[in-house]
N, C-alpha and C positions, 0 to 999 in steps of 0.2 A: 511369676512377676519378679523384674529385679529389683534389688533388698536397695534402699536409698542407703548413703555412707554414714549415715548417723546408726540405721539397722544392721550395717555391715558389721563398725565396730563395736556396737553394742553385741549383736551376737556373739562374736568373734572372741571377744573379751572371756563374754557368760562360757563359753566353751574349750577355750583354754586355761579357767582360772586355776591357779593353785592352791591345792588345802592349805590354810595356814596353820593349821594342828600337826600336818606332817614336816614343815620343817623345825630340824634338830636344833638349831642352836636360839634362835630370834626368843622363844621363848624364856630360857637358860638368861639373856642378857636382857631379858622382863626381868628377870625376878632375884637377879643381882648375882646369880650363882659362876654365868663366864668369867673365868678365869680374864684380869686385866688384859695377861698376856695375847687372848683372841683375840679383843678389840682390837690391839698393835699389830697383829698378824692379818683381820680385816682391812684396816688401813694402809698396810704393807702390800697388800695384794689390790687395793683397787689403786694404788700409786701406777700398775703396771696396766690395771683396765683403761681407768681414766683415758690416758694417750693413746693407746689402742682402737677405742672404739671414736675420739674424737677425730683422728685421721680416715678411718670408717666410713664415718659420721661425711665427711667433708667428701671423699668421693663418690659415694653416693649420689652429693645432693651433685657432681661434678659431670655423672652421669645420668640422670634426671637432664639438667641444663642439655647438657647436649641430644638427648631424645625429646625436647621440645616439649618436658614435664615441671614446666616451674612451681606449682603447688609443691609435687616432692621436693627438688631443691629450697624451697624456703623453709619447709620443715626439717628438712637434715642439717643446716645450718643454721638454723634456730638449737639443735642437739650439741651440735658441735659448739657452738660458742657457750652451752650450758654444760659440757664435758671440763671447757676451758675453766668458767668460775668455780665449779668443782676441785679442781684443781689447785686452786689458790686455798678453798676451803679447807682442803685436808692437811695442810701445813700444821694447825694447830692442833688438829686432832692427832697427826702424828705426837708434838712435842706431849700434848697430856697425856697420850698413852707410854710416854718413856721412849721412845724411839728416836735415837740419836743420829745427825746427819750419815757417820761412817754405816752405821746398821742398816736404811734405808739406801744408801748408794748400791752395798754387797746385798742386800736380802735375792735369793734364789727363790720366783715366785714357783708356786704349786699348779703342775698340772691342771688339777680339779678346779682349779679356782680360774685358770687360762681359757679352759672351755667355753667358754659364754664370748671371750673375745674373738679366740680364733673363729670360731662360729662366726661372729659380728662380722670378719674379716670377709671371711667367703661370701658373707651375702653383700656385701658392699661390690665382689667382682662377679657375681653369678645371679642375684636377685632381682627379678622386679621391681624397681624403685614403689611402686606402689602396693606390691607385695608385702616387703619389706614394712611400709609405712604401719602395714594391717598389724603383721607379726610382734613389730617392737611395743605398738604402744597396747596390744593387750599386755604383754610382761610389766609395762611400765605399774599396772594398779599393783602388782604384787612385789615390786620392789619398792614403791614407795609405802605401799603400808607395813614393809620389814622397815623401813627408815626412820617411820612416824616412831613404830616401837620404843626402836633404839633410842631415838634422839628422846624420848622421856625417859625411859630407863637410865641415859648417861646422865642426866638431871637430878633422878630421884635415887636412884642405886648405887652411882660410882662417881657421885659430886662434882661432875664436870660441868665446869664454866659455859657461859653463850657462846665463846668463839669454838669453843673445842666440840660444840653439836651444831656448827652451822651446816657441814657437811650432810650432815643425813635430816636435817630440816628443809634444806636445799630441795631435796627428792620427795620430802615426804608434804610440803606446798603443795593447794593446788595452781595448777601451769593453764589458766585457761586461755593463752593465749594461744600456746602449742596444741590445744585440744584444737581450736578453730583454725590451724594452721594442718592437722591431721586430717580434720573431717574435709578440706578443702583438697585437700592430696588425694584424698580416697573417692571423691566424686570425682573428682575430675578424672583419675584413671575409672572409673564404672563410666562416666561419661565417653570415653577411647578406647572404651576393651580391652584395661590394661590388666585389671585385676582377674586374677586363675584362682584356681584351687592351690595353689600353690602354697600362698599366702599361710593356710591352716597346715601346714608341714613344716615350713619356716619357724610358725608359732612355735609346735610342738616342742622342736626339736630346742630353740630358745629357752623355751620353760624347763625342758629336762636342763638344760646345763645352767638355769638358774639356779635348780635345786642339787645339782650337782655341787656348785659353788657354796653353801651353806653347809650341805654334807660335809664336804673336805675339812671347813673350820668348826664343824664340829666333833671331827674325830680327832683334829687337834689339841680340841678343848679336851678335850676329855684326860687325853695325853699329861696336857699342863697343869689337870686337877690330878690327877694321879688314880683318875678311872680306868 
């Protein structure tokens, strides 16, 4: 029997989730121990995701449109103009973590933490728009409750201001307009025979270089405490 898209993503989700106990660092910046210098380094590196995945994000939904899939185009630019306030968000989280305009122009972002874009990239020109739909927003539960974390630890740990955690409050909201804008995407490709096994591969490989991305700023951290 086929699974309706509300069971899709809920499966989908249950099956790709990520241990939150395995990643290195979210905890570390619970309990106040990351080095300031990571936060600057996290911020420094999602300056370089940010526009990456919203350009992504926009062809996508560019090719959706033209396969005659507007559920996915309204979700992918629903992402992409959520990439964009993003964006405006991390300005200040830049300046509270010390990061000066010249330091942010020069910063050399990190492989490990590129991963997850360039991923985004290739599935924006090789992916199932509704494939894709499956794979991003299981990842979404596990990077927004690393966000939820954060954005209370930069509160109660490292005395940052409202503006300087709008950015990871931003992620860590629930979004229930983009849920019914997902579930709308994902039936309607089950409705067209659009959705493969694919989808649960995309996931995968997403989720590793999410945790890929955390690894890398945590062996930084470590670095900056003098682990």
């Amino acid at each position: 029997m086929t699974p309706t898209a509300h069971e899709l993503l809920r499966s989908t989700a249950a099956r790709l989730a990520l241990d939150p106990e395995a990643n290195p660092l979210v905890p570390r910046i619970a309990d106040g121990t990351a080095a300031l210098r990571t936060l600057a380094v996290l911020a420094l590196e999602q300056r370089h995701v940010i526009p990456a995945d919203r350009r992504s994000f926009r062809h996508l939904a560019r090719r959706a449109e033209e396969a005659k899939d507007p559920e996915s185009a309204a979700f992918f630019d629903a992402l992409a103009d959520g990439e964009a306030l993003a964006q405006e968000r991390l300005v200040p989280l830049l300046a509270a973590c010390g990061v000066s305009r010249d330091e942010a122009a020069t910063y050399e972002p990190q492989a490990g933490c590129q991963a997850y874009p360039a991923y985004a990239a290739w599935l924006a020109l090789n992916g199932e728009p509704a494939d894709v739909v499956l794979a991003l927003t299981a990842n979404f539960a596990s990077w927004g409750c690393c966000c939820a974390t954060i954005a209370e630890a930069l509160r109660d740990r490292y005395g940052f201001g409202d503006e300087a955690r709008e950015f990871f409050e931003l992620f860590a909201e629930p979004a229930p307009d983009l849920d019914r804008q997902a579930l709308a995407a994902v039936q309607a490709g089950l409705d067209r025979g659009l959705v493969t096994a694919a989808h649960l591969r995309y996931g995968r490989l997403v989720q590793r270089y999410e945790e890929m991305f955390w690894q890398t700023l945590a062996s930084g951290d470590e670095a900056a405490r003098g682990g």
